[in-house]
DONU-238880 format. One record per residue (C-alpha): x, y, z; residue in one letter. Coordinates in nm, 2 decimals. Layout:
<site><xx>X</xx><yy>Y</yy><zz>Z</zz><aa>a</aa></site>
...
! end
This chain:
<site><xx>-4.94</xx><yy>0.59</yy><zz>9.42</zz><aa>x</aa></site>
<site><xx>-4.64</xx><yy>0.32</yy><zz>9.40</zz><aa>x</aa></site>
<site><xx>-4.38</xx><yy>0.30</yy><zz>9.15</zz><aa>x</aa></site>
<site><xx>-4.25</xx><yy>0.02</yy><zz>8.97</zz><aa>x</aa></site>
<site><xx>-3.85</xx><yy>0.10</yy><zz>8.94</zz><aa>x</aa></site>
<site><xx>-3.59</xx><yy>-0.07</yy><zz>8.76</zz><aa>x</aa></site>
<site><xx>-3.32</xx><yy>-0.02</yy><zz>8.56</zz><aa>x</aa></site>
<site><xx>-2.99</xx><yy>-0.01</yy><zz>8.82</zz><aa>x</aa></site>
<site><xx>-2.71</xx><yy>-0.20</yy><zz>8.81</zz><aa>x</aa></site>
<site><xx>-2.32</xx><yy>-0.18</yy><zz>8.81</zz><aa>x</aa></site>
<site><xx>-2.16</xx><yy>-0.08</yy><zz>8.52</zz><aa>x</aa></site>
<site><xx>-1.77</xx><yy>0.05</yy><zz>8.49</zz><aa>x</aa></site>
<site><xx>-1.67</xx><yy>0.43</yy><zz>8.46</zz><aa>x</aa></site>
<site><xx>-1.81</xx><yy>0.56</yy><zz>8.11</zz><aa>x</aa></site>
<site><xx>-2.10</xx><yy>0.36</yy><zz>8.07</zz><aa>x</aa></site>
<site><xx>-2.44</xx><yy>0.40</yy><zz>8.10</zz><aa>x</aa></site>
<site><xx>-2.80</xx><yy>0.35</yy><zz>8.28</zz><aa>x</aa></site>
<site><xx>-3.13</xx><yy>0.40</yy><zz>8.22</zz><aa>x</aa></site>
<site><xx>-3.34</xx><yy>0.39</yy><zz>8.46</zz><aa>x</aa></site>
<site><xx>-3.73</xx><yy>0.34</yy><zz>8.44</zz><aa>x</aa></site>
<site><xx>-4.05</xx><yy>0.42</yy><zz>8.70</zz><aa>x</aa></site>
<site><xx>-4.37</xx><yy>0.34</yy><zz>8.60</zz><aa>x</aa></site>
<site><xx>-4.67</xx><yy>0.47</yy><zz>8.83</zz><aa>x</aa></site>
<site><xx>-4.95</xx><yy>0.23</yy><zz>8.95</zz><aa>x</aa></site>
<site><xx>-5.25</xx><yy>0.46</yy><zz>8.85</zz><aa>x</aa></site>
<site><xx>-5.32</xx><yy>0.71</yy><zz>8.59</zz><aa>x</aa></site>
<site><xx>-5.17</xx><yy>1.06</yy><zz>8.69</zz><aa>x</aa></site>
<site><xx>-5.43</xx><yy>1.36</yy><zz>8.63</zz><aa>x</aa></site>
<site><xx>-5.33</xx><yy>1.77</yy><zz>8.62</zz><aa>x</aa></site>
<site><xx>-4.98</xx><yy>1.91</yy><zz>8.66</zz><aa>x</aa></site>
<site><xx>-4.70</xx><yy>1.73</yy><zz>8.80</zz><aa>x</aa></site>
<site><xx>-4.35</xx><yy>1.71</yy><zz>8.80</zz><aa>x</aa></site>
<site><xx>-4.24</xx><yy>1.33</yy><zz>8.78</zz><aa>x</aa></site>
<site><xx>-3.83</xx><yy>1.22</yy><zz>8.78</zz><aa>x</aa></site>
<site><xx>-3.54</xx><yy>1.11</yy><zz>9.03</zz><aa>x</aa></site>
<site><xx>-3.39</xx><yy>1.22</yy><zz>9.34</zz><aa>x</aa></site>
<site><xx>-3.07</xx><yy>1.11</yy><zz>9.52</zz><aa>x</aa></site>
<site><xx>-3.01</xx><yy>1.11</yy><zz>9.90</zz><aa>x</aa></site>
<site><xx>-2.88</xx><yy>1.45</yy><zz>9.99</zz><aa>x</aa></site>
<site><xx>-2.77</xx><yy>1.58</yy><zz>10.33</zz><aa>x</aa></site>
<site><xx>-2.94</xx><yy>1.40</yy><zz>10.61</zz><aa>x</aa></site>
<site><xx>-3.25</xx><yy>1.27</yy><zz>10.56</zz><aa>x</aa></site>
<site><xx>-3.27</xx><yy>1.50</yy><zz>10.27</zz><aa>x</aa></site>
<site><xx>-3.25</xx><yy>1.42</yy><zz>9.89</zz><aa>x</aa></site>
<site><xx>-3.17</xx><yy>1.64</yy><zz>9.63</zz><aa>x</aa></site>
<site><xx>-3.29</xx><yy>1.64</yy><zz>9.28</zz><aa>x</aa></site>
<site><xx>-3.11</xx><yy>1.44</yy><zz>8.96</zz><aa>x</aa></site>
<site><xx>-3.36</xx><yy>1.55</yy><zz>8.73</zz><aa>x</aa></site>
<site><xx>-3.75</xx><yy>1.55</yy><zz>8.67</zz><aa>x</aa></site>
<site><xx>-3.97</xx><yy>1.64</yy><zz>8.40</zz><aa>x</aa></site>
<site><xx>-4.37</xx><yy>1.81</yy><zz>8.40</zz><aa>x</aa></site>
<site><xx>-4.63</xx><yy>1.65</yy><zz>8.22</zz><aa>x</aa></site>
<site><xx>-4.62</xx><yy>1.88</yy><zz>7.94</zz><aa>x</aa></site>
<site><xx>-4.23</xx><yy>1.77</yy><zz>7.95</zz><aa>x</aa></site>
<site><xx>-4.02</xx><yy>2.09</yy><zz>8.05</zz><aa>x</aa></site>
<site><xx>-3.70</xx><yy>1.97</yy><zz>8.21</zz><aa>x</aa></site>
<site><xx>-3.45</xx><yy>2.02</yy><zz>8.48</zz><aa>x</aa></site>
<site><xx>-3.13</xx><yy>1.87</yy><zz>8.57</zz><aa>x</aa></site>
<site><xx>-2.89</xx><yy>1.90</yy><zz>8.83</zz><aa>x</aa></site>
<site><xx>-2.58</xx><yy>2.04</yy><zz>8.75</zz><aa>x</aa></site>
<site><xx>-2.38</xx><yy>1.72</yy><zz>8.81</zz><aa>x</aa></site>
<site><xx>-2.59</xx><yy>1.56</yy><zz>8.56</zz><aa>x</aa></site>
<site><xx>-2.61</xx><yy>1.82</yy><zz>8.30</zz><aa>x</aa></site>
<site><xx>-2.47</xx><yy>1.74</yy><zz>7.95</zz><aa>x</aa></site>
<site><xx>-2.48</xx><yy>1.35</yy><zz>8.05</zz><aa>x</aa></site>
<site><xx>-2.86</xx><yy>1.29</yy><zz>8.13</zz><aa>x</aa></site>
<site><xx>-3.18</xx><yy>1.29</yy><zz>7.93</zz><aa>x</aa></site>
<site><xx>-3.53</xx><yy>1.23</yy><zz>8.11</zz><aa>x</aa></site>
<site><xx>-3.82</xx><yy>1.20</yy><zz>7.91</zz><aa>x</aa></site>
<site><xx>-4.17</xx><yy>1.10</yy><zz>8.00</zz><aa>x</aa></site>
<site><xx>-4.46</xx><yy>0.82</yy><zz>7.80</zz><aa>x</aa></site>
<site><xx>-4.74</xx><yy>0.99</yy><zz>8.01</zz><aa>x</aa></site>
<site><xx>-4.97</xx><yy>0.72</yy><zz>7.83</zz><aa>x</aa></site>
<site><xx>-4.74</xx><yy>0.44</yy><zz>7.95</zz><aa>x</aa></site>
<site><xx>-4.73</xx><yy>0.66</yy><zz>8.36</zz><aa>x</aa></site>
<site><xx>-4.36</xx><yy>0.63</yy><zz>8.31</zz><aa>x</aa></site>
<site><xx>-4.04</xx><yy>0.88</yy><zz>8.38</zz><aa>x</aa></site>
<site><xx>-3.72</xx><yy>0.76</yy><zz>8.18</zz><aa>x</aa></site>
<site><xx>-3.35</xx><yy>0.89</yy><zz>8.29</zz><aa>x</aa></site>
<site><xx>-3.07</xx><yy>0.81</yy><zz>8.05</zz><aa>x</aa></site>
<site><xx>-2.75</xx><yy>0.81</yy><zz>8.19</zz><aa>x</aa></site>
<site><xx>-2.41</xx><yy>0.82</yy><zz>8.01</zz><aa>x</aa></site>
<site><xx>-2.07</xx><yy>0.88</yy><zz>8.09</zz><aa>x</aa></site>
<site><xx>-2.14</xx><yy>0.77</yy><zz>8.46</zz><aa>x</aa></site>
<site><xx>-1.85</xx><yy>0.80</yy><zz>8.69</zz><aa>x</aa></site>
<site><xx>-1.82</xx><yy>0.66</yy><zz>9.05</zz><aa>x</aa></site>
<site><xx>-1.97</xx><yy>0.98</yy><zz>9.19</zz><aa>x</aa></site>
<site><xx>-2.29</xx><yy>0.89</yy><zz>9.05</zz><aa>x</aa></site>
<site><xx>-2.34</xx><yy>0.60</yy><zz>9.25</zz><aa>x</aa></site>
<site><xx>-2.59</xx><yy>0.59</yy><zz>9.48</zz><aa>x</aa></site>
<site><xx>-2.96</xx><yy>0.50</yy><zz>9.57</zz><aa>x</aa></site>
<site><xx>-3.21</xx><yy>0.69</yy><zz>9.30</zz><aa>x</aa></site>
<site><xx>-3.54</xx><yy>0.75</yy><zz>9.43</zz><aa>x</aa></site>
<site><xx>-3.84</xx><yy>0.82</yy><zz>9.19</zz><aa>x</aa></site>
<site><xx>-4.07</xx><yy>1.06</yy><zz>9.30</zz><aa>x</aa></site>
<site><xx>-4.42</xx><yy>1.20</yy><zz>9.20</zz><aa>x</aa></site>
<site><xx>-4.53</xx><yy>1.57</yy><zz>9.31</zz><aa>x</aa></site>
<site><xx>-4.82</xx><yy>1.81</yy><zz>9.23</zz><aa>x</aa></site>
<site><xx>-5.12</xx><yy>1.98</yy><zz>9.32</zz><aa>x</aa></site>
<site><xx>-5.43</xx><yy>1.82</yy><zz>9.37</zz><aa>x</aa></site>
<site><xx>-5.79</xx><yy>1.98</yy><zz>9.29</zz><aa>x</aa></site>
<site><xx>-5.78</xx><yy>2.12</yy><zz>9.60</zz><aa>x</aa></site>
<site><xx>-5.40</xx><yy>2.27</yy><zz>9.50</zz><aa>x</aa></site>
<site><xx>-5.26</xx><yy>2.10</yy><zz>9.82</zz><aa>x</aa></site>
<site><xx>-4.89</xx><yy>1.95</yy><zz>9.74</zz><aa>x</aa></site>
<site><xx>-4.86</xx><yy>1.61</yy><zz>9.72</zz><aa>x</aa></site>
<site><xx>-4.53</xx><yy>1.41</yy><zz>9.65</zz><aa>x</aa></site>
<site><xx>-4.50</xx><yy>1.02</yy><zz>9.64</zz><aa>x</aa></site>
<site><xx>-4.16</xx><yy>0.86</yy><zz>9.65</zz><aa>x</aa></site>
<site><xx>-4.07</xx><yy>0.51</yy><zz>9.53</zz><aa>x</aa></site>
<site><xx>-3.81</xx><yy>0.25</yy><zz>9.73</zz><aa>x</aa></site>
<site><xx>-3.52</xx><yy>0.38</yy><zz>9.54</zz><aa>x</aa></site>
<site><xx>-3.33</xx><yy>0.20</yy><zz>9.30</zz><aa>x</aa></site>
<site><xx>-2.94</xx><yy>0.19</yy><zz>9.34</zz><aa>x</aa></site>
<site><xx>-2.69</xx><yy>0.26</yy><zz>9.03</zz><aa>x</aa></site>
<site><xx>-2.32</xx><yy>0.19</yy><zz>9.08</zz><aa>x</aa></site>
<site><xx>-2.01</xx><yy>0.30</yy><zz>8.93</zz><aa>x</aa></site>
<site><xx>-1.65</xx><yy>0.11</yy><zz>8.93</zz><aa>x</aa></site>
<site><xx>-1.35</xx><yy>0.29</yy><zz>8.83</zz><aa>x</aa></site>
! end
């Protein structure tokens, strides 16, 4: 699966983003689908992701200022940012995960998309 993501940019303290992935095929069964951010190391820690039936969850630097939402019909995760601040910036990664018919986890990630905040 690849991801189509846009929606970054620079804006100043206070404003807002929304950023967009669209997957390249149709996406079947239970998944979770949203954005990650580079963590410690080589890890990245979640920003926020919805399932397919579109229960939520947000980090709790995000909470209050984020919405995600999902078109499953259009294969697209949304993330609607406001208030941003200059500790937001940084590279957002889209990522895909679930289990497939044989209930072995599978996550796809996208190239990343990178949002930045001036004071």
């Amino acid at each position: 699966v690849d991801f189509v993501e846009s929606g970054g940019g620079s804006v100043q303290a206070g404003g807002s983003l929304r950023l967009t992935c669209e997957a390249s095929t149709s996406i079947f069964g239970k998944n979770h689908m949203g954005w990650y951010r580079p963590g410690v190391g080589d890890s990245r820690e979640l920003v926020a992701t919805a399932t397919d039936t579109g229960v939520t969850n947000y980090a709790d630097s995000v909470k209050g200022r984020s919405t995600i939402f999902r078109d499953n019909a259009k294969r697209s995760v949304y993330l609607q940012t406001n208030n941003l601040q200059p500790e937001d910036t940084d590279l957002y990664y889209c990522t895909l995960s679930g289990p497939n018919p044989t209930y072995a986890l599978y996550r796809y990630w996208g190239q990343g998309v990178q949002g930045t905040v001036s004071s």
